[in-house]
N, CA, C and O atoms as a Maestro MAE file, in Angstrom:
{
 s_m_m2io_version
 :::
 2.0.0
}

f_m_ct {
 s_m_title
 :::
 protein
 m_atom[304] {
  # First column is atom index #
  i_m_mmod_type
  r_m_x_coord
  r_m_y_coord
  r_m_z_coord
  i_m_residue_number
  s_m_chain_name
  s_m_pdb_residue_name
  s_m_pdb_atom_name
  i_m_atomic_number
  :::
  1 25 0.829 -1.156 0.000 1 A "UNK " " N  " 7
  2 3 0.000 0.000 0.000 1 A "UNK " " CA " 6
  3 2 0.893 1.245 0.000 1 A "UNK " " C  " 6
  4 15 1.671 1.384 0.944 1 A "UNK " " O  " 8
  5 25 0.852 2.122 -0.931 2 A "UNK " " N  " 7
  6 3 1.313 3.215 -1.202 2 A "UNK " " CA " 6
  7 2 0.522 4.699 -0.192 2 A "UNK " " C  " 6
  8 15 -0.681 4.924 -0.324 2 A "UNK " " O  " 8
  9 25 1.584 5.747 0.951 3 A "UNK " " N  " 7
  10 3 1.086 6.423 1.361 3 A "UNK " " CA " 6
  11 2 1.550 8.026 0.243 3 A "UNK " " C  " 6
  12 15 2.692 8.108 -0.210 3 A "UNK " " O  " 8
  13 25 0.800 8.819 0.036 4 A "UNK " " N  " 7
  14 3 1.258 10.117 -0.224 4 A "UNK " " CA " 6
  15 2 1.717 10.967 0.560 4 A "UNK " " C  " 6
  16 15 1.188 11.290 1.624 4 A "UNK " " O  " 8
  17 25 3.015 11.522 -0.012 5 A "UNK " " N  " 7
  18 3 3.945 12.496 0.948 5 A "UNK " " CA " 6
  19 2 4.587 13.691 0.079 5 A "UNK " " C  " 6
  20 15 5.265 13.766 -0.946 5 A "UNK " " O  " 8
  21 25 4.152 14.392 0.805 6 A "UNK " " N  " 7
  22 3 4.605 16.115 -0.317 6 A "UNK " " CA " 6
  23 2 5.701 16.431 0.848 6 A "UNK " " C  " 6
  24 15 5.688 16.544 2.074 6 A "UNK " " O  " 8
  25 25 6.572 16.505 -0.115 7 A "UNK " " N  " 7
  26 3 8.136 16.926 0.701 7 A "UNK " " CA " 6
  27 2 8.310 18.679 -0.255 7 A "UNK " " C  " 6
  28 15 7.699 18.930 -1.293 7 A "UNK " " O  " 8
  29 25 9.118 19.490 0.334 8 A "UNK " " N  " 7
  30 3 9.623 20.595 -0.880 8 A "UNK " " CA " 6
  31 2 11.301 20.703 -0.093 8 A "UNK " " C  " 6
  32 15 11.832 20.972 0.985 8 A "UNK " " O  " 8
  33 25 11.620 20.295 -1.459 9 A "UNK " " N  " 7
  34 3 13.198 20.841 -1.720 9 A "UNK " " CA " 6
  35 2 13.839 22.101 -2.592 9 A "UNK " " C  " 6
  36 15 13.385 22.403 -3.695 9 A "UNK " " O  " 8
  37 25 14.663 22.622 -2.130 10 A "UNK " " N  " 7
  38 3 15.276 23.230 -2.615 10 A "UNK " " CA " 6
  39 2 15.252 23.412 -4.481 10 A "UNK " " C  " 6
  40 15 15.703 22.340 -4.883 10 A "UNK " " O  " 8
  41 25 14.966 24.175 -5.532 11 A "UNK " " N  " 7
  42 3 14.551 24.287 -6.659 11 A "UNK " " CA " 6
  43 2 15.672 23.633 -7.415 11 A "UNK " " C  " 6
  44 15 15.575 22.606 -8.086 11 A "UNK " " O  " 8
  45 25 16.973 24.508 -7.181 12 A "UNK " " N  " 7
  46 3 18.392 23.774 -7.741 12 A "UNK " " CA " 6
  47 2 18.402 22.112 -7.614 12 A "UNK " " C  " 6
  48 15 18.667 21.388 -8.573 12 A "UNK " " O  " 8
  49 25 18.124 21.695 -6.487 13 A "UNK " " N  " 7
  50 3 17.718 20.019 -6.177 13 A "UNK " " CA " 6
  51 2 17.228 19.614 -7.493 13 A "UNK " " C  " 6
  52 15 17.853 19.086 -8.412 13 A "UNK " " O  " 8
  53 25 15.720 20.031 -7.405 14 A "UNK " " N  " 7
  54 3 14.716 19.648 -8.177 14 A "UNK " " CA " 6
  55 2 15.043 19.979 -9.528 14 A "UNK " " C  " 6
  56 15 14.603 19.329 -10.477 14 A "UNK " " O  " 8
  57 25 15.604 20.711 -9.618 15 A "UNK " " N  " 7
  58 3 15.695 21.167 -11.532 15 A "UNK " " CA " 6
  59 2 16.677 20.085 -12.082 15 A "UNK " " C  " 6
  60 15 16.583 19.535 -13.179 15 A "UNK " " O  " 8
  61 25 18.086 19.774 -10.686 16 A "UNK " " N  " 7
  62 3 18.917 18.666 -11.085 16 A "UNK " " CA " 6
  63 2 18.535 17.587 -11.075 16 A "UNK " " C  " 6
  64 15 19.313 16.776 -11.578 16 A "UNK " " O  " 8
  65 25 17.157 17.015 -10.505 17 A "UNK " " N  " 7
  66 3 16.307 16.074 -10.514 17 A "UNK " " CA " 6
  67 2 16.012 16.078 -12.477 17 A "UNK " " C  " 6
  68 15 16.216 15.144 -13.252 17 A "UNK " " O  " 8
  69 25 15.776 16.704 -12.619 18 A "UNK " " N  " 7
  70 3 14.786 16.918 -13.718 18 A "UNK " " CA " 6
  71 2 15.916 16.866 -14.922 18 A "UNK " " C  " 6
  72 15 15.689 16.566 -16.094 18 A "UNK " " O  " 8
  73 25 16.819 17.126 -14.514 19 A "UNK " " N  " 7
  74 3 17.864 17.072 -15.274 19 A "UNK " " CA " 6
  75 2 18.179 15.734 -16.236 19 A "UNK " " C  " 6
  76 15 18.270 15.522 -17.445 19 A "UNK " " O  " 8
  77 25 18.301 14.902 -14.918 20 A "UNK " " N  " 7
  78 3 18.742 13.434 -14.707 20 A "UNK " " CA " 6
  79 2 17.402 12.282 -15.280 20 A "UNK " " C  " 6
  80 15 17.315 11.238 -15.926 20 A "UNK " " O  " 8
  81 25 16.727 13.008 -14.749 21 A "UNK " " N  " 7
  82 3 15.406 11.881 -14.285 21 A "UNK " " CA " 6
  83 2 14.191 12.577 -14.851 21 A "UNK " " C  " 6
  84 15 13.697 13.652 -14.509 21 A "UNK " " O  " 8
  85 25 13.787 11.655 -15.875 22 A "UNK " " N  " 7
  86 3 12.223 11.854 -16.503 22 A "UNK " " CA " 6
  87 2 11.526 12.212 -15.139 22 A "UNK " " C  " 6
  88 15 11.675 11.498 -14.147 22 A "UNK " " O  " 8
  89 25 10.757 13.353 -15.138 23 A "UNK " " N  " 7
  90 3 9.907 13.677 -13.966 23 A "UNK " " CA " 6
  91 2 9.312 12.459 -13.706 23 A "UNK " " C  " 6
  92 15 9.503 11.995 -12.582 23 A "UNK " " O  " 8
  93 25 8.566 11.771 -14.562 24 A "UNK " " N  " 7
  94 3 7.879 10.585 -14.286 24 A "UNK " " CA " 6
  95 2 8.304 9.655 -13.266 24 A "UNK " " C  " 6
  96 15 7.601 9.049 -12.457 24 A "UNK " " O  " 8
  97 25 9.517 9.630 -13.415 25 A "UNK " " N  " 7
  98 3 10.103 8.513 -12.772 25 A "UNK " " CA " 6
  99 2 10.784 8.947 -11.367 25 A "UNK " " C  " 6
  100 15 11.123 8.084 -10.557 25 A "UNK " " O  " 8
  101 25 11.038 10.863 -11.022 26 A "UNK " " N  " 7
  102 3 11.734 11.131 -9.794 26 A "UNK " " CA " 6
  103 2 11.139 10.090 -8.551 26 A "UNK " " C  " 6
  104 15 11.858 9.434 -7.797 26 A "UNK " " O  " 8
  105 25 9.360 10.122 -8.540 27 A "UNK " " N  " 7
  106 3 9.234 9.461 -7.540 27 A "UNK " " CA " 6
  107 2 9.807 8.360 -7.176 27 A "UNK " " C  " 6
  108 15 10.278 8.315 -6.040 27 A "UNK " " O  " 8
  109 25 9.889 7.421 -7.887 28 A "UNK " " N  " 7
  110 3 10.639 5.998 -7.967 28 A "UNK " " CA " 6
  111 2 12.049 6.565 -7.323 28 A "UNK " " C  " 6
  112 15 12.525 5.980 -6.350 28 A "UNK " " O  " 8
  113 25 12.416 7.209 -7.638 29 A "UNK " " N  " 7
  114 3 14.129 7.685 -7.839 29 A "UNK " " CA " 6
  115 2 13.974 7.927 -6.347 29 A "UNK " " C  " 6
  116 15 14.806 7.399 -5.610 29 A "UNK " " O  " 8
  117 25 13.191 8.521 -5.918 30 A "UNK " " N  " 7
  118 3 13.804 9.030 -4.141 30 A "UNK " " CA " 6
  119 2 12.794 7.766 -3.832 30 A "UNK " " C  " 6
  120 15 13.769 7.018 -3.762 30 A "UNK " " O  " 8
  121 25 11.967 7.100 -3.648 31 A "UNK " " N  " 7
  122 3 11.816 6.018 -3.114 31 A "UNK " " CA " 6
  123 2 12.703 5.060 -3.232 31 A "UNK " " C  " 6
  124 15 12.867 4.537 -2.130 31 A "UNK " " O  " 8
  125 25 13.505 4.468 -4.236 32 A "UNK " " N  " 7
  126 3 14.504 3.260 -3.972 32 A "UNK " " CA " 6
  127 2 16.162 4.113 -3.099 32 A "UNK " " C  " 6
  128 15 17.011 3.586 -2.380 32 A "UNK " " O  " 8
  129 25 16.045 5.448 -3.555 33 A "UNK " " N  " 7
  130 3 17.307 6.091 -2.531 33 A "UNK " " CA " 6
  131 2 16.651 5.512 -0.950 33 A "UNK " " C  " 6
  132 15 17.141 4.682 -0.185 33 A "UNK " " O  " 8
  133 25 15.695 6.102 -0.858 34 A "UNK " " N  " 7
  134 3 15.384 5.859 0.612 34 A "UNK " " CA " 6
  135 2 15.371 4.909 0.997 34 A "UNK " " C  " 6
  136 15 15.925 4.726 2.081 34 A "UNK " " O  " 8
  137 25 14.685 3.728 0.262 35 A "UNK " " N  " 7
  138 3 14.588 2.283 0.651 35 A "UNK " " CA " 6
  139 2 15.728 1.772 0.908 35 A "UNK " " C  " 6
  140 15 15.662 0.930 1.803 35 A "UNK " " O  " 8
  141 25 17.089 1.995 0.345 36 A "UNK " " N  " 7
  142 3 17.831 1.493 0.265 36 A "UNK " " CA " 6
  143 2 18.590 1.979 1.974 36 A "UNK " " C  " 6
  144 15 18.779 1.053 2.762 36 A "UNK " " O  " 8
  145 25 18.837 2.919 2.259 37 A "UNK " " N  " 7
  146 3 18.933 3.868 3.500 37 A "UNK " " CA " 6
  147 2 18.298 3.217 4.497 37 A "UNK " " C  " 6
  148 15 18.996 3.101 5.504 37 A "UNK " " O  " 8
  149 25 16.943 2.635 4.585 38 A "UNK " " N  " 7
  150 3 16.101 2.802 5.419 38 A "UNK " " CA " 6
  151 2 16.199 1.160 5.421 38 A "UNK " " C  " 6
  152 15 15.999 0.792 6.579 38 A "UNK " " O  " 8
  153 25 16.377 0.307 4.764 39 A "UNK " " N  " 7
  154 3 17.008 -1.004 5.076 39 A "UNK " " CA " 6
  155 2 18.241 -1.252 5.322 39 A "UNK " " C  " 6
  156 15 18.643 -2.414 5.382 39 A "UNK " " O  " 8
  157 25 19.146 -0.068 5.526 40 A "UNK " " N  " 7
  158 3 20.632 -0.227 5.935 40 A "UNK " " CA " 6
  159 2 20.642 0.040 7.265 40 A "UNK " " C  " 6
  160 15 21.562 -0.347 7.986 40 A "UNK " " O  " 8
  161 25 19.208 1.002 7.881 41 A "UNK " " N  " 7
  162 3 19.205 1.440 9.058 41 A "UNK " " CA " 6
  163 2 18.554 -0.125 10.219 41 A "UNK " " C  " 6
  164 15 18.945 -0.521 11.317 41 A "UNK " " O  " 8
  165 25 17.585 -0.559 9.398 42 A "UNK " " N  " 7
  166 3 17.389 -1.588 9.675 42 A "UNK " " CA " 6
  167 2 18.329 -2.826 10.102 42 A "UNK " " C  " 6
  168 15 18.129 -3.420 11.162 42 A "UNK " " O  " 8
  169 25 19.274 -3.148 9.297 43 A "UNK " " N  " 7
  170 3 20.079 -3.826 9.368 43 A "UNK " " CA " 6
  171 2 21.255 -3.322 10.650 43 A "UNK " " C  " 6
  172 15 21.687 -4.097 11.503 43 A "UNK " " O  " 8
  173 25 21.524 -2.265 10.567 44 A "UNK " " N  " 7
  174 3 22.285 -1.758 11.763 44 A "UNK " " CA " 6
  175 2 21.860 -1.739 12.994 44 A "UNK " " C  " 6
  176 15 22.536 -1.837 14.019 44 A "UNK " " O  " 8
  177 25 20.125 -1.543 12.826 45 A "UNK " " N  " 7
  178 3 19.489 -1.885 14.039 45 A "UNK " " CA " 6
  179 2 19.474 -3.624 14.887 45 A "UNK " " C  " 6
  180 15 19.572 -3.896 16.084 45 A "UNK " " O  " 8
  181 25 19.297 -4.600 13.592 46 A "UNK " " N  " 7
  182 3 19.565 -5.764 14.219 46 A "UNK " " CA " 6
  183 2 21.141 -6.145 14.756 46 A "UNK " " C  " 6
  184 15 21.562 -6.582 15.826 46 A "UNK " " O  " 8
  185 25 21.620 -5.862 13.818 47 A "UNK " " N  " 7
  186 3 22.817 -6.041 14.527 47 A "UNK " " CA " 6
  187 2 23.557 -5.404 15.829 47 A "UNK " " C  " 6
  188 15 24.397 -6.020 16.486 47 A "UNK " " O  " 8
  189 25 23.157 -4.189 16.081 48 A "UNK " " N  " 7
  190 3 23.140 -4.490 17.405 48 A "UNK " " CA " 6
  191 2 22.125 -4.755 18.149 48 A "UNK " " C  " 6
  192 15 22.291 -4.874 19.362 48 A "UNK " " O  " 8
  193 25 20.899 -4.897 17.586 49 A "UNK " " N  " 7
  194 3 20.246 -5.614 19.037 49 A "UNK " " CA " 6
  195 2 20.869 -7.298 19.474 49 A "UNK " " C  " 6
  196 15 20.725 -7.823 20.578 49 A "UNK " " O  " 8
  197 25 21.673 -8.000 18.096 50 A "UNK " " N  " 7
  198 3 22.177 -9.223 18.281 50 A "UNK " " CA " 6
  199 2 23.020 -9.240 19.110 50 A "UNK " " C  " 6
  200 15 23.216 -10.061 20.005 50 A "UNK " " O  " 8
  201 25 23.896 -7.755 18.679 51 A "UNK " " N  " 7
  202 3 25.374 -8.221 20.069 51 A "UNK " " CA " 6
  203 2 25.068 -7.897 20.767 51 A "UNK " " C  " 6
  204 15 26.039 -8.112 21.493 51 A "UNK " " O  " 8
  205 25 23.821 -7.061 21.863 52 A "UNK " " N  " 7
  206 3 23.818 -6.849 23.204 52 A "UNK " " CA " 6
  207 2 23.237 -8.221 23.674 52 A "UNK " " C  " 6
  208 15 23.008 -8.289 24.882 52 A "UNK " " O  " 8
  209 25 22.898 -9.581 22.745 53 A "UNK " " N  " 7
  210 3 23.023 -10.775 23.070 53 A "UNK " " CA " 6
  211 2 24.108 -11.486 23.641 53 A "UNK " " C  " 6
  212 15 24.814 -12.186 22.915 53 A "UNK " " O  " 8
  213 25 24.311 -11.393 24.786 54 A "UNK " " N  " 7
  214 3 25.689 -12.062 25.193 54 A "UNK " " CA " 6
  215 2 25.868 -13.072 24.975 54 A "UNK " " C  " 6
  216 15 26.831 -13.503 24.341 54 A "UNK " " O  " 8
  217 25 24.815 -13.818 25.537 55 A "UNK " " N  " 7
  218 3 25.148 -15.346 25.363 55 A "UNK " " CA " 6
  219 2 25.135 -15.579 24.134 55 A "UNK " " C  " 6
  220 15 25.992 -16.427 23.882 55 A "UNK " " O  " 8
  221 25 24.546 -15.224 23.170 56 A "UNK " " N  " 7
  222 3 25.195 -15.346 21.653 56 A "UNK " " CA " 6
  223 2 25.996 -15.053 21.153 56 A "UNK " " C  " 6
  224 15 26.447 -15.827 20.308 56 A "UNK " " O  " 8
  225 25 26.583 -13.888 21.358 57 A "UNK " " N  " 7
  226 3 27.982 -13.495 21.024 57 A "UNK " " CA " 6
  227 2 28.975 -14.154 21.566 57 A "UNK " " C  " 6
  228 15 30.001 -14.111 20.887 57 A "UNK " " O  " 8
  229 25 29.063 -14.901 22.795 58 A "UNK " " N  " 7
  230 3 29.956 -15.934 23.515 58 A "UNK " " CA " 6
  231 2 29.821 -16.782 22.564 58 A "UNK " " C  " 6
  232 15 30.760 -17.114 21.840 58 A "UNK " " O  " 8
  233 25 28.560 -17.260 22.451 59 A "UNK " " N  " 7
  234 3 28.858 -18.531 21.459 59 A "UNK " " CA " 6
  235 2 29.406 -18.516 20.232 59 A "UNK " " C  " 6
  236 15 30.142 -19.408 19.811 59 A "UNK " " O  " 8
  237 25 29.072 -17.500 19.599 60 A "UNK " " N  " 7
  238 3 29.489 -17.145 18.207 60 A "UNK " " CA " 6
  239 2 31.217 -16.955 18.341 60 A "UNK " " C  " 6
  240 15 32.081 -17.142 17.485 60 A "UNK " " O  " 8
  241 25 31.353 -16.458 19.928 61 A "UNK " " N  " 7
  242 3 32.824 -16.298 19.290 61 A "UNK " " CA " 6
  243 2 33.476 -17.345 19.415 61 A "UNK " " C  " 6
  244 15 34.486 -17.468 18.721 61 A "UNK " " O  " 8
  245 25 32.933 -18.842 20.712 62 A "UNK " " N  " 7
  246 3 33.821 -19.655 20.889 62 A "UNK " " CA " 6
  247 2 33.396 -20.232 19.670 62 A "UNK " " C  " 6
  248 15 34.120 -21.226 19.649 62 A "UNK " " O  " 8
  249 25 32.814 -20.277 18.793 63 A "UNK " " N  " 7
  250 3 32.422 -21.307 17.558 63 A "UNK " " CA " 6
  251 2 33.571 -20.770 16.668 63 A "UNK " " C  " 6
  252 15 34.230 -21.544 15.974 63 A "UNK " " O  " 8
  253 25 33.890 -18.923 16.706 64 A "UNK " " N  " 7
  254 3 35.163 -18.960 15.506 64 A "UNK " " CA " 6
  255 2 36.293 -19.395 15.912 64 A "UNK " " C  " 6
  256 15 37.038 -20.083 15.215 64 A "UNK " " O  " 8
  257 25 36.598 -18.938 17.398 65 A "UNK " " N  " 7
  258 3 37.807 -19.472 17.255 65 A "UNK " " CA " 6
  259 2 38.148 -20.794 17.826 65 A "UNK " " C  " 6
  260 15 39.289 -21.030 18.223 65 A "UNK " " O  " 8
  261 25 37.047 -21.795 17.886 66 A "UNK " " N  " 7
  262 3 37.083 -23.492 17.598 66 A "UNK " " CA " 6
  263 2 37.356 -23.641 15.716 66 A "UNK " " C  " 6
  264 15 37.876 -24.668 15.280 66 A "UNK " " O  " 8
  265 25 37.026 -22.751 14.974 67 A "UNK " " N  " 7
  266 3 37.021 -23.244 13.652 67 A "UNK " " CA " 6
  267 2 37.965 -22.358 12.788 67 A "UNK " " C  " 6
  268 15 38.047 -22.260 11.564 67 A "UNK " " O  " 8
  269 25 38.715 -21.687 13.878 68 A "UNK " " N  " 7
  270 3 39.626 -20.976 13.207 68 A "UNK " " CA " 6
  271 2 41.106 -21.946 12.364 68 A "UNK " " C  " 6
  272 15 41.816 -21.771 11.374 68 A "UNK " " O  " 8
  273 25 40.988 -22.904 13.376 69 A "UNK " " N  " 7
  274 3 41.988 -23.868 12.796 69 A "UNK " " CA " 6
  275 2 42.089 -24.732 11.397 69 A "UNK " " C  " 6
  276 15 43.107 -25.347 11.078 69 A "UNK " " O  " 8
  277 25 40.780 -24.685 10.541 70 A "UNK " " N  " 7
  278 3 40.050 -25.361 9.950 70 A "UNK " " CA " 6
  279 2 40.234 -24.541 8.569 70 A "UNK " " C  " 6
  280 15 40.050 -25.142 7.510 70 A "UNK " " O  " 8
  281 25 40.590 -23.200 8.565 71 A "UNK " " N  " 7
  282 3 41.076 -22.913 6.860 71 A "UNK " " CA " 6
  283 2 42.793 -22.777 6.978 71 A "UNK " " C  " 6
  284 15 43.390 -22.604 8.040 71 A "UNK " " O  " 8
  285 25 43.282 -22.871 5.940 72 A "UNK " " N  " 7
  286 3 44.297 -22.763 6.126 72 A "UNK " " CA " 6
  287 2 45.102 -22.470 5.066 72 A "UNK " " C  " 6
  288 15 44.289 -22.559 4.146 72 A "UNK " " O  " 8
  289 25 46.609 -22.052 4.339 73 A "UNK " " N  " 7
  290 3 46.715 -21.356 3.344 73 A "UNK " " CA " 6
  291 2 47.428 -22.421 2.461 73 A "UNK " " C  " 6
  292 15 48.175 -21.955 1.600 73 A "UNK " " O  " 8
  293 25 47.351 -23.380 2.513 74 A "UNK " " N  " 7
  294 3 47.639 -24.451 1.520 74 A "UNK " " CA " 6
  295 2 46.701 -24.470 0.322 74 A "UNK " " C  " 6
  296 15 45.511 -24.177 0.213 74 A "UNK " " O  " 8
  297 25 47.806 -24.999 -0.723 75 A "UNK " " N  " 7
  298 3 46.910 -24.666 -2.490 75 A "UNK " " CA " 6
  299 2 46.130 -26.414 -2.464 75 A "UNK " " C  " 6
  300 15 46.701 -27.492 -2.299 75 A "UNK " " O  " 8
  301 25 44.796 -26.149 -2.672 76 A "UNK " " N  " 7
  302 3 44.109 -27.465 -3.126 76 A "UNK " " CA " 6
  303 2 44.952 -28.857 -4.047 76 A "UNK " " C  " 6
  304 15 44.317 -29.862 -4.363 76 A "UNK " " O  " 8
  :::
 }
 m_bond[303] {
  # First column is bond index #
  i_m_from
  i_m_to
  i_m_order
  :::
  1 1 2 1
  2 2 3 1
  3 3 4 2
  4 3 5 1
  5 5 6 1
  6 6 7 1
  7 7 8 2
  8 7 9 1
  9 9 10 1
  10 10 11 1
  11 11 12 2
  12 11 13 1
  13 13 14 1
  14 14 15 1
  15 15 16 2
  16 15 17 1
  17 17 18 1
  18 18 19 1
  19 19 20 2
  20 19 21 1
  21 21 22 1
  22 22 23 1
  23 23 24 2
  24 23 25 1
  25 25 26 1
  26 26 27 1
  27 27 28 2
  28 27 29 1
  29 29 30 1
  30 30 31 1
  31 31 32 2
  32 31 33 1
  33 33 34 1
  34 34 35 1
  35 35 36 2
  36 35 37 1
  37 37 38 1
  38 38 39 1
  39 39 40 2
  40 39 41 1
  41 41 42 1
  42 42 43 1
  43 43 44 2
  44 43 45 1
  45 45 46 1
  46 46 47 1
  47 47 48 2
  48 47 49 1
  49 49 50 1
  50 50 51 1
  51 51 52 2
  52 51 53 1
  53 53 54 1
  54 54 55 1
  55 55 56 2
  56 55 57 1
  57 57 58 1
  58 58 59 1
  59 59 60 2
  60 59 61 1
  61 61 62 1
  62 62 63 1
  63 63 64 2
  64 63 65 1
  65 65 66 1
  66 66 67 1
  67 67 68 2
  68 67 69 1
  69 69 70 1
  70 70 71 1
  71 71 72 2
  72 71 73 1
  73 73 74 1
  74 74 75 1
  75 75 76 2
  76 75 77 1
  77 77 78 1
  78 78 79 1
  79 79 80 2
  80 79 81 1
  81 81 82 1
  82 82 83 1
  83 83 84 2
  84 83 85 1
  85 85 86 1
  86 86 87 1
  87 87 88 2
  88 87 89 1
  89 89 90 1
  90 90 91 1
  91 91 92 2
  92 91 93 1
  93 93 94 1
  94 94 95 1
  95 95 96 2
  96 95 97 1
  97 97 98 1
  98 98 99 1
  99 99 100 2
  100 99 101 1
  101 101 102 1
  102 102 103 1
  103 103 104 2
  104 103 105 1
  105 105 106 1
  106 106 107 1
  107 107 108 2
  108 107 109 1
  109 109 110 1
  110 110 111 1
  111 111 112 2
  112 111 113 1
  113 113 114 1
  114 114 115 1
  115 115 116 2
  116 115 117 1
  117 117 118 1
  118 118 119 1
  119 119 120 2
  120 119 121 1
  121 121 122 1
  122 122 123 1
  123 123 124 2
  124 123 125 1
  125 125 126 1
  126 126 127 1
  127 127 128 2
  128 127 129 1
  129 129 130 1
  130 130 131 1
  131 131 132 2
  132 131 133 1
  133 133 134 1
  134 134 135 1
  135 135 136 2
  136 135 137 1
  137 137 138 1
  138 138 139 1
  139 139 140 2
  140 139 141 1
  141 141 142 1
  142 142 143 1
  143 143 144 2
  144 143 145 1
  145 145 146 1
  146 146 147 1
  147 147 148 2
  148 147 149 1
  149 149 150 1
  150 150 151 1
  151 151 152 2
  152 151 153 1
  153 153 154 1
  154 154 155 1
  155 155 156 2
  156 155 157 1
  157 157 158 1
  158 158 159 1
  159 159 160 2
  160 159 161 1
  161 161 162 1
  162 162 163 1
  163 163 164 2
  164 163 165 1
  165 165 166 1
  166 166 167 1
  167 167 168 2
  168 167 169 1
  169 169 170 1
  170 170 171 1
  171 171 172 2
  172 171 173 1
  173 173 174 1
  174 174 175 1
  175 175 176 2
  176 175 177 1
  177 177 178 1
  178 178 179 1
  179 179 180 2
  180 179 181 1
  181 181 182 1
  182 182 183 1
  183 183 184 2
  184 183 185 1
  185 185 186 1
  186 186 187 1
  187 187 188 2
  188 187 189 1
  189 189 190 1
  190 190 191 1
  191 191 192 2
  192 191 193 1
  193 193 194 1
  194 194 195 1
  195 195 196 2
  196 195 197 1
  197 197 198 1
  198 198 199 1
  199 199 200 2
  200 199 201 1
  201 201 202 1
  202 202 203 1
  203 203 204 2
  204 203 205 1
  205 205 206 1
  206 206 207 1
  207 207 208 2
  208 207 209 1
  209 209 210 1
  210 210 211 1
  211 211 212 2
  212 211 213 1
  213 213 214 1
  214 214 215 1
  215 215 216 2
  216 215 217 1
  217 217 218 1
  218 218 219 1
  219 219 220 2
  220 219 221 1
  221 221 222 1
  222 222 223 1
  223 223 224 2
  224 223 225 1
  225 225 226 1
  226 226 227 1
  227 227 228 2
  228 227 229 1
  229 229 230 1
  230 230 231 1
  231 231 232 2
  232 231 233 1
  233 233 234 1
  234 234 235 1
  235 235 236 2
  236 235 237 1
  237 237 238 1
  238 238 239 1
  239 239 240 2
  240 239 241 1
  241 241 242 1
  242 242 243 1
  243 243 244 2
  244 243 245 1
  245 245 246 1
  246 246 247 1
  247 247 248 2
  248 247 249 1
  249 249 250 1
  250 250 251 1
  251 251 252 2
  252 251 253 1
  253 253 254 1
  254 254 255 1
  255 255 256 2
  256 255 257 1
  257 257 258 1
  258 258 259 1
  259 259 260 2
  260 259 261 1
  261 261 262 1
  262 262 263 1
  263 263 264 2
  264 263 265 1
  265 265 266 1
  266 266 267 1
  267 267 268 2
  268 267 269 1
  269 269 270 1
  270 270 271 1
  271 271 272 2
  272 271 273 1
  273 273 274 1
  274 274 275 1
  275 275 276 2
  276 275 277 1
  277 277 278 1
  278 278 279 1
  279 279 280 2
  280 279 281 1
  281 281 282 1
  282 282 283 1
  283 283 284 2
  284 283 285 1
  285 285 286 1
  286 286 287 1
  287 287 288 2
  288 287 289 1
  289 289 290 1
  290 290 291 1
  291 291 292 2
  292 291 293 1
  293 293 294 1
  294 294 295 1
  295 295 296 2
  296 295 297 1
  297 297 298 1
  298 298 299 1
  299 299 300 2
  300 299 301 1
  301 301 302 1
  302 302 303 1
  303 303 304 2
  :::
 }
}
């Protein structure tokens, strides 16, 4: 579901919008900028809500360095 949102920017912005980008399409254009932003914020958000997981982060770390031994720089 699509909400409507009237933002106003700066004209120079917008004219370089217009420049670039078939008007048609600006909307698209600042919706996938944002999306992209706004799932990076996301992602930064889980990750730390993961590491204030202690007991997971204990585990996670004794699991690397149990398997740290396990690559090694020899050619196949």
């Amino acid at each position: 579901m699509q909400k409507e949102l009237t933002i106003n920017i700066d004209e120079k912005i917008y004219y370089g919008l217009c420049r670039i980008i078939d008007k048609s399409k600006i909307n698209q254009f600042i919706e996938d900028l944002l999306k992209s932003q706004i799932l990076k914020m996301d992602m930064y958000a889980a990750y730390r809500q993961m590491a204030r997981d202690k007991e997971r982060e204990s585990e996670a770390l004794e699991w690397a360095e149990a398997t740290i031994g396990d690559s090694s720089n020899e050619a196949w």
